[in-house]
Phi, psi and omega in degrees: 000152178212167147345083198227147133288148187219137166209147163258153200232160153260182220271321170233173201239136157332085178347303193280334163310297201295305169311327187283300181340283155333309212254331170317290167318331165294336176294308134301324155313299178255017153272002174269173178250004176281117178314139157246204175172165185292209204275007159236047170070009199209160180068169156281150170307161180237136176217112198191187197267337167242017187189153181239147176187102214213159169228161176288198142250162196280001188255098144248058161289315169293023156253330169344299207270351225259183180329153125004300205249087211260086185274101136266169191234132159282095186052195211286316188307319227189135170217146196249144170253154182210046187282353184268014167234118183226138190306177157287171169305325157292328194135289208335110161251052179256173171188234201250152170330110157281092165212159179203104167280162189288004199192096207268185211228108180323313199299338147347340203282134192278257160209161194039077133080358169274129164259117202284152188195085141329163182214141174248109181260359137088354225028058187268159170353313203291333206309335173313293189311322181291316177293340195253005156279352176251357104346283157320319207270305159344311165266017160247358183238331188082194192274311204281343187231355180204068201243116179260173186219171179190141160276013163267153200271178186280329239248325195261002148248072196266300170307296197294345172289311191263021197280291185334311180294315175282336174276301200245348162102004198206167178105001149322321210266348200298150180200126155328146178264004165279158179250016184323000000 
């Protein structure tokens, strides 16, 4: 067991919905400051018209070295904490695979028309990155076509609403759909 995120989907995401999304996400993505790489950790992220798809990376040895508590700030106002994401001992800030294509695979399928999917990330740096893209993708689809869960509690994404709020204007509201 880890750290994990859950989210259910319907079976293809609305095209134009999905791009805005990719580029939110993208957005954020590169305004946080934790190195990423493609689903392995290596390489680039994917933000694109059929896929989302990111890992932490596997060279983030220099957060590796750093404080316990790792702080940045968004402009004079806000200041965010992360102490609880931290690389491995080695460096490694990758842990399992981030991805959500604009489009699922029918045999896939759960229940009541949903399709279920996870990320475990282990808290690692990127973990930022996992929330506050399920967040973006929540508000652009809602609870009824995009509904996350997570096993952090509404209180430990606190940072990603507002990493979401200050870059995009929007992800104040957001809340699990879990009672964790």
């Amino acid at each position: 067991m880890g750290y994990t995120h859950y989210w259910w989907r319907t079976l293809e995401l609305d095209t134009k919905l999905f791009r805005k999304a990719a580029t939110d996400c993208r957005s954020i993505c590169n305004a946080l400051p934790f190195l990423l790489g493609n689903g392995l950790g290596v390489g680039m992220p994917i933000f694109d018209e059929r896929k989302i798809c990111f890992n932490g990376s596997k060279y983030s040895q220099h957060f590796a070295n750093s404080q316990p508590s790792v702080c940045w700030s968004f402009g004079e106002f806000s200041e965010l904490q992360f102490s609880d994401r931290q690389v491995s001992t080695d460096g490694d800030g990758s842990f399992e695979t981030f991805a959500v294509p604009r489009c699922r695979d029918a045999d896939d399928l759960e229940e009541n028309g949903q399709y279920f999917d996870f990320c475990k990330t282990g808290r690692r740096p990127y973990d930022l990155n996992v929330q506050a893209c399920l967040i973006i993708l929540n508000h652009h689809f809602g609870n009824d076509l995009f509904r996350v869960q997570s096993d952090g509690d509404n209180e430990e994404w606190n940072d990603a609403r507002q990493v979401c709020h200050a870059v995009l204007r929007f992800g104040l509201d957001f809340q699990l759909t879990n009672n964790n």
